[in-house]
VEXBASE-946226 format. One record per atom (N, C-alpha, C, O): x, y, z; residue in three letters. Coordinates in steps of 0.2 Angstrom, whole numbers, plus 5000, padded with zeros to 4 digits. Layout:
// VEXBASE-946226
XYZAla;...
END
This chain:
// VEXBASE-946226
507947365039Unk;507847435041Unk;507347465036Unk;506847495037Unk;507847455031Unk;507347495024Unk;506147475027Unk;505747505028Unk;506247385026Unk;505547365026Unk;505347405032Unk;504847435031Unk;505647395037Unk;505147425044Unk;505047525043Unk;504547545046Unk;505447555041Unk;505247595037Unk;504747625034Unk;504447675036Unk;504547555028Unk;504147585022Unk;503447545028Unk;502947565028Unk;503547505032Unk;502847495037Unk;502747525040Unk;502147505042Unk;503147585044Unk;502947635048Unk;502647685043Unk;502147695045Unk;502847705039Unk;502347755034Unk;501747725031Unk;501347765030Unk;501647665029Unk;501247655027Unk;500547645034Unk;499947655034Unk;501147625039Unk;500247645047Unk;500247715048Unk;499847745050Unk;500847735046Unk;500647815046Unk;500147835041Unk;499647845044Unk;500147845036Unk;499647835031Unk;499047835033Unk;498747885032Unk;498847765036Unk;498347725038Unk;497947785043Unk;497447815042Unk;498247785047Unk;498147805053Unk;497947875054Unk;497547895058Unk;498347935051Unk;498247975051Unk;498048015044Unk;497848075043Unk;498147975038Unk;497747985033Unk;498448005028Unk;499048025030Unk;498248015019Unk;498548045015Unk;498748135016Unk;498348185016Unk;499348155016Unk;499248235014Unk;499048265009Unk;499348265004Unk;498648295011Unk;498248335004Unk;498748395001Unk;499148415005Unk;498748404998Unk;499048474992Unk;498648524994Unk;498048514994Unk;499048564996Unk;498548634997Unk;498248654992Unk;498348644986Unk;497748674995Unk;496848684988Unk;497148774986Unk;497348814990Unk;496948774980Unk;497148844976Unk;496448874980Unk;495948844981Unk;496748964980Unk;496149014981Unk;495748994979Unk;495748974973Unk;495348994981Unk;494549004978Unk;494249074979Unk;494049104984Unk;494149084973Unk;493649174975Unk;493049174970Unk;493149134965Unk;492549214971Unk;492049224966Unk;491749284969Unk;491849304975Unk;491449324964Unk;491249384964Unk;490449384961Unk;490349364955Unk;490049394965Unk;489249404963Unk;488949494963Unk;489249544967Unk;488349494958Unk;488449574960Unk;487549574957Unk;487349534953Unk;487149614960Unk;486349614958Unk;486449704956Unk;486849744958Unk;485749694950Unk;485549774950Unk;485049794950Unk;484749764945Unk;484749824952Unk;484049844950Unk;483849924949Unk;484249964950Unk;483349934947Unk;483150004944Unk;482550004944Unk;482249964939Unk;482150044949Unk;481650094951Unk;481350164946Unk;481350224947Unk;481050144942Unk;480750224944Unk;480250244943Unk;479850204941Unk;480050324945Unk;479250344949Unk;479150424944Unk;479550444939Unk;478650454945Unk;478450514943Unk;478450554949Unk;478250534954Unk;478750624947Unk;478550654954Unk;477850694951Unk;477750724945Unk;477450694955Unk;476850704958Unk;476750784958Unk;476550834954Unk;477050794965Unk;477150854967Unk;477750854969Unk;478150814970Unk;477650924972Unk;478350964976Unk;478451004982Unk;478751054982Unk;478150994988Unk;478151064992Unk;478751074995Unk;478951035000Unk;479051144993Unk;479651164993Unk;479751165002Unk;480251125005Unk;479251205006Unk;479151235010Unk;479451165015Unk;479951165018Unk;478851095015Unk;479151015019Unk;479750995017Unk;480050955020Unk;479851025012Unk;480150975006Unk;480050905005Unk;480550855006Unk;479450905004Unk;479050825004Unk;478750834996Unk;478350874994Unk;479150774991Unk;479150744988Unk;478650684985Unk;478750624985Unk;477950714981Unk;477550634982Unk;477650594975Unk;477350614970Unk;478050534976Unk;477950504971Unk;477450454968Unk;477050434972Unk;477450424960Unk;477150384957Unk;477550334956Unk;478050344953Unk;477250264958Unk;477950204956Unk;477550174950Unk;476950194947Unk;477950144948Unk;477650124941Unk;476950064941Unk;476650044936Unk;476850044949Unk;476250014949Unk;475550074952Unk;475050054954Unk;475650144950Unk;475250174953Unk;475250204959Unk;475050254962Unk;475550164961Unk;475750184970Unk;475850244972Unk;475950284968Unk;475750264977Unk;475950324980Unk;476550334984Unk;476550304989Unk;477050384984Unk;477650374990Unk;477750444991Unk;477850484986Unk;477550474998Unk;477950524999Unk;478650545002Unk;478650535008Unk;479150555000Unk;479750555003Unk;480050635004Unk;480050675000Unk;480350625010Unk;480650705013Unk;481250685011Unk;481550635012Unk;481550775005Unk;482250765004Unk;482650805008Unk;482850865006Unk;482850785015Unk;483450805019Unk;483750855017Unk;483750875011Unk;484150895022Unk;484550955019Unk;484950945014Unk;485050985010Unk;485350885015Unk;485950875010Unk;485650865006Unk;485850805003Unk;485050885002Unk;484750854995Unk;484950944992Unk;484750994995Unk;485150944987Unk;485351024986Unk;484751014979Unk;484650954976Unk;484451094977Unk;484251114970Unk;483551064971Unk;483251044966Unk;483251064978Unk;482651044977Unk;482151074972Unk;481651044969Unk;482251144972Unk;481851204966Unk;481851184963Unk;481351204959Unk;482251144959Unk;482351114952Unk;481951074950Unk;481851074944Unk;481751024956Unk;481250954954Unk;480350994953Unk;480151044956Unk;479950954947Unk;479351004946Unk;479050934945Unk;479450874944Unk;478350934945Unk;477750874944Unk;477950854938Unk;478050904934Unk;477950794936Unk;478150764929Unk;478650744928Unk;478650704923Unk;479350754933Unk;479850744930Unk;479750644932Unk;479250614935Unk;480350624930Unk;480350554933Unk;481050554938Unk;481650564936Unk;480950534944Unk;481550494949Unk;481750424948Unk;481450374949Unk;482450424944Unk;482550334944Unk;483250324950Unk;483650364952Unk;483050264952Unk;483350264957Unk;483650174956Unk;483250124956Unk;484550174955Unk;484850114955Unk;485050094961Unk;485250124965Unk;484950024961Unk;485350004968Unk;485849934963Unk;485749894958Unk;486449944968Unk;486849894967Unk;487249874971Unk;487649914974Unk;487149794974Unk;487549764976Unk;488049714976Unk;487749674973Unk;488449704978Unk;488949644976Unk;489449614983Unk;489649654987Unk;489549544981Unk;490049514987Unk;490449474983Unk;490249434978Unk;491249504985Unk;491649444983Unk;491749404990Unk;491649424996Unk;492049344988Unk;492349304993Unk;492949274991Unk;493049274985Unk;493449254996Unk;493949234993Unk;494149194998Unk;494049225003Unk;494649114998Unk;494649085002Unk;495349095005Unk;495849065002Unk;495449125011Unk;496049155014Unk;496849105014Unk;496849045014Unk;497349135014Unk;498049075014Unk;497949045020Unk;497749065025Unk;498248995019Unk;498048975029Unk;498848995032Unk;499348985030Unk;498749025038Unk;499149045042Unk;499249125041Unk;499649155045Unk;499049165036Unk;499149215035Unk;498649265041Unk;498049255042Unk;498949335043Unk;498649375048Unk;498049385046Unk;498049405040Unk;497249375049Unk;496949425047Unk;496849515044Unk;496749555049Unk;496749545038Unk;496749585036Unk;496249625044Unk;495749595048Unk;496449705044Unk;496049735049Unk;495149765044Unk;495149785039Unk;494649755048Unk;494049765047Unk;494149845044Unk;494349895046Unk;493849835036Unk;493949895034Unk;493149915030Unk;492749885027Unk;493149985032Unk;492350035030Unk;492350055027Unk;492950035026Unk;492250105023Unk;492250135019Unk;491450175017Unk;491050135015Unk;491350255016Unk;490850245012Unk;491150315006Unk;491750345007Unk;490750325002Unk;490850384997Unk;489950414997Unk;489450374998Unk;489950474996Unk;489550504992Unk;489650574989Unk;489850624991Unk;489150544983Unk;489350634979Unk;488250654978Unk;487850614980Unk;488250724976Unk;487750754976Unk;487750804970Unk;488250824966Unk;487150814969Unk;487050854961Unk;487650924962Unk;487950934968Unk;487750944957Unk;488151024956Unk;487451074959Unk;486851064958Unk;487851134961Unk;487451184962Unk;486951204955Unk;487251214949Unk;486451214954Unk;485851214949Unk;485651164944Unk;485251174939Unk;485951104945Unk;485651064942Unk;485051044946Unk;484751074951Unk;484750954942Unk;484450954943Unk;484450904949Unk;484950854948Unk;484050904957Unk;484250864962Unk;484450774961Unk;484050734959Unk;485050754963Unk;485050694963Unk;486050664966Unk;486550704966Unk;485950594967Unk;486650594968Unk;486850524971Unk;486350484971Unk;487450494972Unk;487450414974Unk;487950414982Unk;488250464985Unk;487750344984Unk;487950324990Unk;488250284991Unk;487850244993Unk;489050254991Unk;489050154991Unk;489450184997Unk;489750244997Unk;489550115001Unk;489750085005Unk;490250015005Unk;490049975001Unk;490650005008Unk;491049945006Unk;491149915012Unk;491149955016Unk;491249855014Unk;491549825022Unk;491949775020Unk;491649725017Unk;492549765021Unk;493049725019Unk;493149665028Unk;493349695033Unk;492849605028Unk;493149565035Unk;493449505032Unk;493549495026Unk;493649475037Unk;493949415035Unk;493249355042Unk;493249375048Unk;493049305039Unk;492849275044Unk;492949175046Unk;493249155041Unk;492849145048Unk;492949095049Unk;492449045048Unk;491949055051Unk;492448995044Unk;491748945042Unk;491648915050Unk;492148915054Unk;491048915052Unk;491048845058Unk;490648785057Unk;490748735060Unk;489948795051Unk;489748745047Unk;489448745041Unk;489248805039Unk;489348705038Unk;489348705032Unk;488648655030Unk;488548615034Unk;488148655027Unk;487648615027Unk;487448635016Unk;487148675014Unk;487848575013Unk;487948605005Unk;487348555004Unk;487248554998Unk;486948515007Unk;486348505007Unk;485748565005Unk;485348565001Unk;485748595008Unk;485448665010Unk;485748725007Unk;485548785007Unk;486248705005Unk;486648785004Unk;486548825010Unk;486248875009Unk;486848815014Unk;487048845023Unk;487548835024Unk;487848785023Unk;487848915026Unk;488348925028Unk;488248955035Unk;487949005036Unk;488748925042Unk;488948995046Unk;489649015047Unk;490148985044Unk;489649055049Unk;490149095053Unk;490449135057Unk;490049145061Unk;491049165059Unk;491049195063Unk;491549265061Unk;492049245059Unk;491349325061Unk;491749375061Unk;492349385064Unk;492649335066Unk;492549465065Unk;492849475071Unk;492349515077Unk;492749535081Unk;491749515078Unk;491349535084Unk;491249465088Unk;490949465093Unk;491449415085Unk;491449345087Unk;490449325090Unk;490249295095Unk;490149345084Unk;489449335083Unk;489449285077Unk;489749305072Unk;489149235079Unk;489049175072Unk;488449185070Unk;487949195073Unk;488349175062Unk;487949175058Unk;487949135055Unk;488449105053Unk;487249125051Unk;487049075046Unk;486749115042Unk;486449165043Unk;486849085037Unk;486549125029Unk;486449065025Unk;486849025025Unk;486049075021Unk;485749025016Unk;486049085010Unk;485949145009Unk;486449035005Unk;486949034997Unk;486349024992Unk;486048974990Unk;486149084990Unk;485549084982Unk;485749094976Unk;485449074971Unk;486549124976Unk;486949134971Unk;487149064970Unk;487449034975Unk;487049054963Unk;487348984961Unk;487948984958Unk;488148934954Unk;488349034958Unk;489049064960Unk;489349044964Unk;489749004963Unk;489049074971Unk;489149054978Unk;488949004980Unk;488948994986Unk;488648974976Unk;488448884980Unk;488848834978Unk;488848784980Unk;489348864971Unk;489848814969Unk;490648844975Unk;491048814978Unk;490548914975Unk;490948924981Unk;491048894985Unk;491548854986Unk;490248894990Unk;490248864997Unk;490248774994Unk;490348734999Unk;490248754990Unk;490348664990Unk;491248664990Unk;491448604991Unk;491748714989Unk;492348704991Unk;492748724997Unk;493348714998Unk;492248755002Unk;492548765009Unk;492448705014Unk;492248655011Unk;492548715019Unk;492648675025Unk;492848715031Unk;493148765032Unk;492348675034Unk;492348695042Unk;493248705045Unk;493648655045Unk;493248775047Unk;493848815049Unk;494148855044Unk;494548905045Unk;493948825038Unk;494248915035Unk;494048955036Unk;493548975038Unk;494449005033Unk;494649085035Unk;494249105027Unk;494349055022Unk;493949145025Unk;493649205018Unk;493749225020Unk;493849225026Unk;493849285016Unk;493849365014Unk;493449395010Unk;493249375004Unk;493049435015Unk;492449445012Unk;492549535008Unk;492949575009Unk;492049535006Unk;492149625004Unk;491149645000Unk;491049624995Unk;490849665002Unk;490149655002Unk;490149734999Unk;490649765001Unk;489849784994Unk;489949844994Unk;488949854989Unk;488649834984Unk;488749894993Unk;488149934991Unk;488150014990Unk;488350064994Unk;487950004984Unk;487650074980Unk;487150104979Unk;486850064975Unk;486850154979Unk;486250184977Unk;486250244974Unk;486450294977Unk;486050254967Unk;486150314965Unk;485450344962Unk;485150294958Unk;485050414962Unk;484750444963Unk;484850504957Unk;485250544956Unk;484250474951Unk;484250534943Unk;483750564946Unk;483450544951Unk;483750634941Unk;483150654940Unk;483050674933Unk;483550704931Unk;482550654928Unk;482650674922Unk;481750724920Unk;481150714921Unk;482250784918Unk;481450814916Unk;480850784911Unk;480850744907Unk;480550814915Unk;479750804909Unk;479750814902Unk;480050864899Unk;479450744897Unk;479650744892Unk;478950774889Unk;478450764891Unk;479250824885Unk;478650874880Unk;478450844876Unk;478050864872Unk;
END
């Protein structure tokens, strides 16, 4: 009894293969920054058209919206820097657990009353989505949200391509993606 046993496990084995140990979380967190900035040129109060200078000589006119407060403040000379930052974490979901609900979020703040105009903007979107292929040749990843639309994106973070070299077709990530922009103004240097 015992042999017929240990040879039914052992074609089971065979047959439907070893059980793996569930693979620990995997998460990684990537984040880029960049920083802009220009001369303002002019000012007309009246459009509220803003013409800027980039650091390649360029020219940029941009209209500052009503929510832009203390445009009076901004004068030719000054410099606009303008940061952006974004980042994505991932995290490889427990298996069996509910999907979290699709979560937005934004913030923004704006100068005080008399200073000088300026202010930031981020954004967050928290999903969960599904691999459906994997191509670690290429660094290509698709997926599927919850709008049940599949995408493909190519992994340039090499953070995120040791990530993607340990998922597999049908898991679940937790994704959380969050973008910021924030907006100085510093007066003209005497």
């Amino acid at each position: 009894m015992r042999t017929r046993f240990i040879l039914l496990t052992a074609a089971a084995t065979l047959l439907f293969g070893v059980a793996q140990p569930p693979r620990a979380a995997a998460a990684v967190t990537v984040s880029d920054e960049d920083e802009v900035s220009a001369t303002v040129e002019s000012v007309d109060q009246h459009d509220r058209a803003v013409l800027l200078r980039g650091p390649q000589g360029g020219l940029l006119t941009v209209v500052a919206g009503p929510e832009v407060r203390n445009l009076a403040q901004l004068k030719a000379g000054d410099r606009v820097i303008v940061r952006y930052r974004e980042a994505l974490a991932a995290s490889l979901a427990r298996p069996g657990t509910a999907p979290p609900p699709v979560q937005a979020s934004q913030r923004a703040e704006r100068a005080a009353l008399g200073q000088k105009p300026g202010g930031a903007a981020e954004q967050t979107i928290k999903v969960r989505v599904r691999i459906t292929q994997i191509d670690k040749r290429h660094n290509l990843v698709s997926f599927i949200g919850p709008a049940k639309i599949e995408r493909t994106t190519e992994v340039l973070d090499p953070q995120m391509q040791k990530f993607l070299h340990t998922l597999r077709v049908g898991d679940e990530v937790d994704l959380t993606y969050t973008e910021a922009v924030a907006v100085s103004v510093e007066p003209m240097k005497e």
